[in-house]
C-alpha positions as CSV (number, residue, x, y, z in Angstrom):
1,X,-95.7,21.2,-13.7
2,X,-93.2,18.5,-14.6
3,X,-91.9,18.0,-18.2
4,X,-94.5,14.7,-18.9
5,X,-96.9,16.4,-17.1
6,X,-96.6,19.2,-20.0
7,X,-96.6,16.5,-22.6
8,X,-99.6,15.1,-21.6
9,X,-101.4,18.4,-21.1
10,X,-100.4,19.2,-25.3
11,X,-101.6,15.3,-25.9
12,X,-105.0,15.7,-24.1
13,X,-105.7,19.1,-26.1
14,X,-105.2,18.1,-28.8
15,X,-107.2,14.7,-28.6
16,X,-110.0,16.8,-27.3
17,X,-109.8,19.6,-29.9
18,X,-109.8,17.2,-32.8
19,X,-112.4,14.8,-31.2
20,X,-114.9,17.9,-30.5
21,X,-113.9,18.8,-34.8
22,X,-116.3,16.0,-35.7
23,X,-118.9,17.6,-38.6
24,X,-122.2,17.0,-37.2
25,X,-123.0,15.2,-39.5
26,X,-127.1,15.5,-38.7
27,X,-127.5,18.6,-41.3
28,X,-127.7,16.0,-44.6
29,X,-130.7,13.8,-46.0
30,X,-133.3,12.4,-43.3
31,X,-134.2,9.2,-44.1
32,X,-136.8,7.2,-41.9
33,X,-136.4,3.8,-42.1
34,X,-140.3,2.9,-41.6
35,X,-140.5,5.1,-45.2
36,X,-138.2,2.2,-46.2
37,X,-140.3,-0.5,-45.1
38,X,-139.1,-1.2,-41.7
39,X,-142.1,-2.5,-39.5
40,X,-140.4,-2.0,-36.1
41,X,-143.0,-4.8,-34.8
42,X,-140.5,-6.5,-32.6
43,X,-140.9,-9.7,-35.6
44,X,-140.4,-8.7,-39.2
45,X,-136.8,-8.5,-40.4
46,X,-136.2,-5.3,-40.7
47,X,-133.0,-5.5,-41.8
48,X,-133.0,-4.3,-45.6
49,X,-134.9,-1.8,-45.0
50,X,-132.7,0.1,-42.6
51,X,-129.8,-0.8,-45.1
52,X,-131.9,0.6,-47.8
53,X,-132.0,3.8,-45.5
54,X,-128.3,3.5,-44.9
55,X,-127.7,3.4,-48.8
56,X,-130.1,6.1,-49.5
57,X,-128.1,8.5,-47.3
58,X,-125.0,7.8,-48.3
59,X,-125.6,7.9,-51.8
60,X,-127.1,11.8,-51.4
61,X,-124.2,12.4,-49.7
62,X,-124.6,11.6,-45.9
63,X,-127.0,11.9,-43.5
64,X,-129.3,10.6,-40.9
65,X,-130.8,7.8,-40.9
66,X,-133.6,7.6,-37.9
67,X,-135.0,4.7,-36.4
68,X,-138.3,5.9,-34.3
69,X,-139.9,4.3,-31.6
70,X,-140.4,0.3,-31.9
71,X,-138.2,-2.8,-32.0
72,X,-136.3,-3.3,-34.9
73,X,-135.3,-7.1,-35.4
74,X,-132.5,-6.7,-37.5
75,X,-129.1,-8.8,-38.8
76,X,-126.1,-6.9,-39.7
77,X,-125.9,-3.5,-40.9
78,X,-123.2,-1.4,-42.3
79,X,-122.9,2.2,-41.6
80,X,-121.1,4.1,-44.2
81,X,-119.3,7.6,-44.4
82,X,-121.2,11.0,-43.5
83,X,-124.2,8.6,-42.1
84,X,-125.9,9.7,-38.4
85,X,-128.0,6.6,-37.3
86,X,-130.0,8.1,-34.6
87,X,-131.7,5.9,-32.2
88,X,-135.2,8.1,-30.5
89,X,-136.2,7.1,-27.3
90,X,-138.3,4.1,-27.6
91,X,-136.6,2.7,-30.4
92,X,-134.6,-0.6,-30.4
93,X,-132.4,-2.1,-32.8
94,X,-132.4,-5.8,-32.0
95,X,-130.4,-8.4,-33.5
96,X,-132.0,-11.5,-35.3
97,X,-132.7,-14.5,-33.2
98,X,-131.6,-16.8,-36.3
99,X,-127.7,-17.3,-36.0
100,X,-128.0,-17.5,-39.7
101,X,-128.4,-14.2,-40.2
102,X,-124.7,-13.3,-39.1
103,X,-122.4,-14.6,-41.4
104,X,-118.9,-15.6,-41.1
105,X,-115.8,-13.6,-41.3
106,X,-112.5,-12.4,-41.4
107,X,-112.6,-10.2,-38.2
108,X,-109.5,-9.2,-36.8
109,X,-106.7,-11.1,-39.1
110,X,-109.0,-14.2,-37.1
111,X,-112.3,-16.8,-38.0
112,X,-115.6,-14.4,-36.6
113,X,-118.9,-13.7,-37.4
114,X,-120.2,-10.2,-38.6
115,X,-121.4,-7.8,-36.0
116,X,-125.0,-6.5,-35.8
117,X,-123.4,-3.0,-36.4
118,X,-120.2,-2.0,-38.7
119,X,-118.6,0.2,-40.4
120,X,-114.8,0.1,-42.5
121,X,-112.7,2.6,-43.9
122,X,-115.3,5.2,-43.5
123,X,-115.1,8.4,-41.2
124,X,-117.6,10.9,-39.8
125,X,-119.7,8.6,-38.4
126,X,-122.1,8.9,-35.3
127,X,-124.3,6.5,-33.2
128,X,-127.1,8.9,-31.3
129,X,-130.0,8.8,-29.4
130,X,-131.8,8.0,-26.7
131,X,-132.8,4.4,-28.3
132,X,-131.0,0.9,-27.9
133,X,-129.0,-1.2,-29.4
134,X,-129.5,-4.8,-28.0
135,X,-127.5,-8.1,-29.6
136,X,-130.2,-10.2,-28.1
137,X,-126.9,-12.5,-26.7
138,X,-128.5,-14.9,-25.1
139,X,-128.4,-17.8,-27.5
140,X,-125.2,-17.2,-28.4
141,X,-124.1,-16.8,-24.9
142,X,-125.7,-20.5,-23.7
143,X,-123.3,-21.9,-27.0
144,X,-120.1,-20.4,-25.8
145,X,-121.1,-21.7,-22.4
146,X,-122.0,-25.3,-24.2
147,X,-118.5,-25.2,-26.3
148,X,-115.9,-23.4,-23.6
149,X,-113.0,-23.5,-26.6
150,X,-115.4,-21.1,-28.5
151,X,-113.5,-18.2,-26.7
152,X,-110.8,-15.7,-28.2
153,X,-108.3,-18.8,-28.0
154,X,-110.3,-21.5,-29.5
155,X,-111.0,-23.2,-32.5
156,X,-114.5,-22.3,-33.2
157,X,-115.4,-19.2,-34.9
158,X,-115.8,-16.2,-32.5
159,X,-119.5,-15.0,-31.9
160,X,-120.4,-11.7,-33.1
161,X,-119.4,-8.6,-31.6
162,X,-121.8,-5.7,-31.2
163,X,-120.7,-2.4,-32.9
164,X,-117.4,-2.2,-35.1
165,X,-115.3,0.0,-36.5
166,X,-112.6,-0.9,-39.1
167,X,-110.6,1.2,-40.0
168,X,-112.6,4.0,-39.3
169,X,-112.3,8.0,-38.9
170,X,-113.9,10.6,-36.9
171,X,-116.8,8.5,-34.5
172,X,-118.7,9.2,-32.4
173,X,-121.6,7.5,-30.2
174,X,-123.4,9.3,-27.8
175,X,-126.5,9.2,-26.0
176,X,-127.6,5.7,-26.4
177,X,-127.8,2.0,-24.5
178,X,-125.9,-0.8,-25.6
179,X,-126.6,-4.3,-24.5
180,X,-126.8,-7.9,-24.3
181,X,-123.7,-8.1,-27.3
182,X,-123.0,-12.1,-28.5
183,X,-119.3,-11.0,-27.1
184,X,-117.6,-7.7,-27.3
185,X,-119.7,-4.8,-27.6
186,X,-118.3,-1.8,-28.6
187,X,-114.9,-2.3,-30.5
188,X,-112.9,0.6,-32.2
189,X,-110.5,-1.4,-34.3
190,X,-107.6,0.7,-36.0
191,X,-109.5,3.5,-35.6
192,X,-108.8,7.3,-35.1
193,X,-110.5,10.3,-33.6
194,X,-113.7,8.6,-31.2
195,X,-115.7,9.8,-28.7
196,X,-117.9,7.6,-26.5
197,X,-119.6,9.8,-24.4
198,X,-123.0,10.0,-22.3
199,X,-123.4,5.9,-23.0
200,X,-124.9,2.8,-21.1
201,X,-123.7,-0.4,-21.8
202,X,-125.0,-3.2,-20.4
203,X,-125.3,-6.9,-20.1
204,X,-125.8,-10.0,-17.3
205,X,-122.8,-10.3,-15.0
206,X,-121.9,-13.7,-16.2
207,X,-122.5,-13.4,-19.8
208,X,-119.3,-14.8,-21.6
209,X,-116.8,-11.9,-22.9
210,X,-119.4,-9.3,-22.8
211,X,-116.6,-6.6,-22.7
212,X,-117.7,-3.2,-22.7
213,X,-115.4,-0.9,-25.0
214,X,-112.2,-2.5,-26.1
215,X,-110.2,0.3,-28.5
216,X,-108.0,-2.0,-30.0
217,X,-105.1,-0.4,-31.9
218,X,-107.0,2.5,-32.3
219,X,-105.6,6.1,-31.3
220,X,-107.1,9.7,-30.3
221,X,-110.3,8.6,-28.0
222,X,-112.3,9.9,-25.6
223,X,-114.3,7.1,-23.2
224,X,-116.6,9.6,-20.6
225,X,-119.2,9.5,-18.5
226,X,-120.2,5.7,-19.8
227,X,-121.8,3.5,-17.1
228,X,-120.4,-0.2,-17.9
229,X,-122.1,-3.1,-16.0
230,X,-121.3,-6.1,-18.0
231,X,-119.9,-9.9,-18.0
232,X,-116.1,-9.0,-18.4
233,X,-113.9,-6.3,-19.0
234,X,-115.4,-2.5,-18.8
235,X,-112.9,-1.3,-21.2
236,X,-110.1,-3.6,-22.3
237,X,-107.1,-1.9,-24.3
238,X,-105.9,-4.0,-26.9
239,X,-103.4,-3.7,-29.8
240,X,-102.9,-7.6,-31.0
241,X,-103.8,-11.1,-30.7
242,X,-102.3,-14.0,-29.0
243,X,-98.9,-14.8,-30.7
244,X,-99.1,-12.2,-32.7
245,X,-97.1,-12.2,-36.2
246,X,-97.3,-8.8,-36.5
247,X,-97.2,-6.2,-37.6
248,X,-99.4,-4.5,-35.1
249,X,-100.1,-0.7,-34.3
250,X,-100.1,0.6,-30.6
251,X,-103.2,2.2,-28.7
252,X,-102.6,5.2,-27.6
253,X,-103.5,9.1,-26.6
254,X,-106.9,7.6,-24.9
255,X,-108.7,9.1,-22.0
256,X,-111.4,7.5,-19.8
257,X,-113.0,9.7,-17.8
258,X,-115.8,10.2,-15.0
259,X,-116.9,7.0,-15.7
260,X,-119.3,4.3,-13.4
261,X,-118.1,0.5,-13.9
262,X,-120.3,-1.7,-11.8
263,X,-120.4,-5.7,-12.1
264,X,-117.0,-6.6,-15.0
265,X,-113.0,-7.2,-15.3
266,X,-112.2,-3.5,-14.3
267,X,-110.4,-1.3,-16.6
268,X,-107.7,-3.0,-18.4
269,X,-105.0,-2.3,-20.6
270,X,-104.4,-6.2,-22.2
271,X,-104.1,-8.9,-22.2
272,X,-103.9,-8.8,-26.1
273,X,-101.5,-6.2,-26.1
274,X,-99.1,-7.5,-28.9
275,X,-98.6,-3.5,-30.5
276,X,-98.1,-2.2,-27.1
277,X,-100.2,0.9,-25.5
278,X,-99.4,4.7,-24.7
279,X,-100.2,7.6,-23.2
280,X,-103.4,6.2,-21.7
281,X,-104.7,8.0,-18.6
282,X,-107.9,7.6,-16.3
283,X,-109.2,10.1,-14.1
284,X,-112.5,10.1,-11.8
285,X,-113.4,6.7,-12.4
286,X,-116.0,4.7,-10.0
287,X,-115.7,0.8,-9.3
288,X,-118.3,-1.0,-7.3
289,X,-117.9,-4.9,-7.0
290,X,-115.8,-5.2,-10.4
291,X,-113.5,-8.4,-10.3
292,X,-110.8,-6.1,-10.7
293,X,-110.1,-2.3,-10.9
294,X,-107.3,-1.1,-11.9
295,X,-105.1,-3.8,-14.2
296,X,-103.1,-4.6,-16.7
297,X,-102.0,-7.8,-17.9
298,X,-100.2,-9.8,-20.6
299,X,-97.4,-12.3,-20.8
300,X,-94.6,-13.5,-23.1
301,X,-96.7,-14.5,-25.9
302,X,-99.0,-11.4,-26.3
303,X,-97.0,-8.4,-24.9
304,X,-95.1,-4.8,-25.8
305,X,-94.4,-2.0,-24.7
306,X,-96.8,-0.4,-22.5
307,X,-96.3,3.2,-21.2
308,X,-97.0,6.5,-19.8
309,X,-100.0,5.6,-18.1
310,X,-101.8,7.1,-15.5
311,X,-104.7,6.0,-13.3
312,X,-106.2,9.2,-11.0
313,X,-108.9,9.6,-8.9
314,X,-110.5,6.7,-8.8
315,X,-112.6,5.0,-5.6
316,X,-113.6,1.6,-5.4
317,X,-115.9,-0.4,-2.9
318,X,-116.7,-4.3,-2.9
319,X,-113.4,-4.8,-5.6
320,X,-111.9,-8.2,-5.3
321,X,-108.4,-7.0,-6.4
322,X,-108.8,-3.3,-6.1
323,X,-104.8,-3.1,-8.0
324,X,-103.9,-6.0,-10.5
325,X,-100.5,-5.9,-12.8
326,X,-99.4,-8.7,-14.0
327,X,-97.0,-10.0,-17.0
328,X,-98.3,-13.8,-16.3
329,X,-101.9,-13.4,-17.5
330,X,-104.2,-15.8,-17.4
331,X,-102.4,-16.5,-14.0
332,X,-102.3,-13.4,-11.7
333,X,-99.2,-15.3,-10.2
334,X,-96.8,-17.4,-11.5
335,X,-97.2,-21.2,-10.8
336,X,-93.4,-22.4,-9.5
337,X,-89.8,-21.5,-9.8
338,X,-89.8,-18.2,-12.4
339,X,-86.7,-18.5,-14.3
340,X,-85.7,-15.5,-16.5
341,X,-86.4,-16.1,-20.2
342,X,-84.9,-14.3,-24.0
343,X,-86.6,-11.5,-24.5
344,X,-88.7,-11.5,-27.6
345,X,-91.4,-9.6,-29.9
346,X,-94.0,-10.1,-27.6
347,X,-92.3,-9.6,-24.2
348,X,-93.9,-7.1,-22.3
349,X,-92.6,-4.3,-20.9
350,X,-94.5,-2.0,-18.7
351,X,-92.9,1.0,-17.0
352,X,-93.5,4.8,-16.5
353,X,-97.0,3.8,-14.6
354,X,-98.3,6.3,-11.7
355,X,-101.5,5.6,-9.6
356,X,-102.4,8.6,-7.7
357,X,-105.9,9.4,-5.2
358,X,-106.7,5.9,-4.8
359,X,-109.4,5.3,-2.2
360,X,-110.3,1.3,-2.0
361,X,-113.0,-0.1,0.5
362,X,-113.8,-3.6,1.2
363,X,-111.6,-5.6,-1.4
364,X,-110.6,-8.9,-0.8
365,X,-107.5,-8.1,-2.1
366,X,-105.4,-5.1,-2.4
367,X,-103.6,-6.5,-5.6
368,X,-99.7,-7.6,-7.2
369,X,-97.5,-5.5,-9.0
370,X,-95.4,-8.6,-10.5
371,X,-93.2,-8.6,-13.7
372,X,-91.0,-11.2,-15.8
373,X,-87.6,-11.6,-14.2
374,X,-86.6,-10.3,-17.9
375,X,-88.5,-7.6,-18.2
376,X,-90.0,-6.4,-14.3
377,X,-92.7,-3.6,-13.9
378,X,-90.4,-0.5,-13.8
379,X,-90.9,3.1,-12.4
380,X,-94.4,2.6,-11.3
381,X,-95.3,5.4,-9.0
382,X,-98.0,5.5,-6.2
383,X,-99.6,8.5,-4.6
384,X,-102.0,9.3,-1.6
385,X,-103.2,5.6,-2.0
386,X,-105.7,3.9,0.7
387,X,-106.6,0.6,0.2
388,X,-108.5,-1.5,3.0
389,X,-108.8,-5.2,2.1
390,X,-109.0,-8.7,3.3
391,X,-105.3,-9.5,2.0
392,X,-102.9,-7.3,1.0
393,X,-100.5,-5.8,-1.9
394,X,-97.7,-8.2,-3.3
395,X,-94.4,-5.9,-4.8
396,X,-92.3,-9.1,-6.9
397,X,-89.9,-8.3,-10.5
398,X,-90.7,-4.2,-9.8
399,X,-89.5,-1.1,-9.2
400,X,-92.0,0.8,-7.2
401,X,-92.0,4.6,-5.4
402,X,-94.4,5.6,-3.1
403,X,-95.8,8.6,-1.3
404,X,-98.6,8.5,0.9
405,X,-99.5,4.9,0.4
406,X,-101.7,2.9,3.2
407,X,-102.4,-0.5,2.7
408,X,-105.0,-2.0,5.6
409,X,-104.9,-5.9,5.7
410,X,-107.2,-7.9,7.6
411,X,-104.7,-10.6,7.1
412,X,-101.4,-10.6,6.8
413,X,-99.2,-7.7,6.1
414,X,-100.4,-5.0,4.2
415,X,-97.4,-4.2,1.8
416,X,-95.4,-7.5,1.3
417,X,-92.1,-7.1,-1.3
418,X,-90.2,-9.6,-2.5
419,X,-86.4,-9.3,-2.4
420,X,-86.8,-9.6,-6.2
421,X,-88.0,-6.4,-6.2
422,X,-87.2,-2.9,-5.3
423,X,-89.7,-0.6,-3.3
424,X,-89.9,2.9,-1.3
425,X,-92.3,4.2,0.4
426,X,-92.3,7.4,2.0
């Protein structure tokens, strides 16, 4: 076994031994939210009584809080420390139809809206069941469409995410569906020790940044066996916004495992990767017709360093770009003469990158490897890789190895490299 592969072996223990430490946390106060109030009619506002069940709980010390089988329209909650909110199968927590009833906030060091679901600065906290938890997007999803600069990079107040954690400690969710967020739906935000396991998450192919799981400088995860078919990214690894000030705190030590993303982005490291990520590896992982599978992206206003990562076993059929990494995100390419720039904060860097067991059917194209003449792609490895696609892989500003790598083209050659780059394949 070679020395990093030792490393990572010590890193993925001990991720798994802490993330399995989690109290379970079901062995405090019960408290029913109907014996609060809540109707669960699919109408009534049921959202002070489920806080009041929240508040009960936590004030006895933790607990669970259940929600049995009906729809409960609700705005946002907030889950506090030692608190279980189990979801039984039939149950639905629903967010509000009225807009109204999700205020605006601070959310991210940027203008937002509250989530449906939050919790900050608490730890040992869990999300259960066999229930839902649906953001009933579809309004908010036809304004974003109506006002395009209402996105990430706009002026408008960004719609509300799904599930939150700030600053949090010891999660987990397991068990249930998540849907139909206003935006982002399950985001770990400087948060340590999670475990998304066992989870559906779900919304309409085109709904507007419907990501999936974005752990955004958060450390110490586990993402397994979570079936993602969504509007954008499956799982999106961030660590800092768009021209960043800073300070900003890497992701890192996360695992994504056995996993099923259907219709999304792929699984993506960026593009808001201002703290940088590490030690982020990806085994047994299924695409079938993502826009992308494996990528990671950022550019010269949004990037760090990004490191020991690993992408293995993973198949793909009807991908369009089964291998996308790229420092000139939103482009996938660069549009004219690249000229080499200073290297600043937020330069990216990504190096010590190895894709091994790749087997890729039907793409239309097999993908770029493509750096900053300041800062190229560097000691990206590629093992017993197969790709079959309609065009083929472009090398440019990288330094690539390879070992058993087969790249069919329908068009074109299937391994093109420009003599900006550096590439062996054996």
């Amino acid at each position: 076994m070679k020395t990093c592969d030792i490393r990572w072996t010590s890193i993925a223990v001990a991720v798994l031994s802490f993330a399995t430490a989690i109290p379970a946390m079901a062995a405090g106060k019960v408290c029913d939210a109907k014996a609060y109030g809540a109707k669960a009619d699919g109408a009534t506002k049921d959202t002070k009584a489920i806080q009041s069940a929240i508040d009960d709980c936590a004030k006895a010390g933790g607990g669970t809080v259940t929600l049995t089988e009906g729809t409960f329209v609700s705005g946002p909650i907030v889950l506090k420390s030692n608190i279980t909110l189990d979801l039984a199968k039939g149950a639905t927590l629903f967010g509000s139809p009225d807009h109204a009833d999700f205020p605006a906030k601070t959310e991210f060091r940027a203008p937002g809206t509250q989530s449906l679901v939050s919790a900050t600065n608490a730890q040992n906290i869990a999300i259960t069941g066999s229930g839902t938890i649906d953001g009933n997007g579809e309004s908010w999803w036809a304004e974003a469409r109506a006002h395009r600069g209402s996105g990430i990079v706009g002026t408008i107040q960004f719609r509300p995410r799904l599930v939150v954690f700030d600053h949090c400690k010891h999660v987990r969710i397991e068990g249930v569906t998540i849907q139909n967020s206003p935006s982002w739906q399950v985001v770990p935000y400087y948060t340590d020790d999670m475990v998304i396991r066992n989870v559906r998450i779900l919304a309409p192919q085109h709904s507007p940044n419907t990501d999936a799981i974005d752990p955004f400088s958060s450390t110490n995860m586990v993402i397994d066996h979570v079936y993602a078919d969504v509007g954008d990214d499956n799982v999106a690894i961030k660590s800092g916004i768009i021209n960043s000030p800073g300070p900003d705190s890497p992701s890192k030590n996360i695992t994504i495992t056995d996993c099923q993303f259907m219709h999304g982005h792929g699984l993506s490291i960026g593009s808001e990767i201002a703290g940088g990520a590490q030690n982020i590896h990806a085994e047994r992982i299924h695409f079938n017709g993502t826009d992308q599978g494996i990528r990671i992206k950022a550019n010269r206003d949004r990037g760090n360093d990004v490191s020991n990562i690993s992408f293995k076993d993973i198949t793909m059929e009807n991908v369009k770009t089964s291998i996308l990494i790229s420092e000139y995100y939103p482009k996938t390419l660069p549009q004219g003469e690249v000229k080499a720039e200073p290297v600043q904060r937020l330069t990216p860097h990504f190096h010590n990158i190895t894709i091994e067991n790749v087997k890729s059917v039907n793409s239309a194209w097999a993908g770029v490897i493509i750096g900053l003449p300041e800062a190229p792609v560097k000691d990206l490895v590629m093992k017993n890789v197969d790709i079959q696609a309609k065009k083929g892989l472009q090398i440019a500003y990288a330094q690539v190895t390879g070992t058993n790598v087969k790249v069919t083209a329908a068009e074109g050659q299937g391994i093109t490299v420009a003599p900006t780059a550096t590439a062996t394949f054996k």
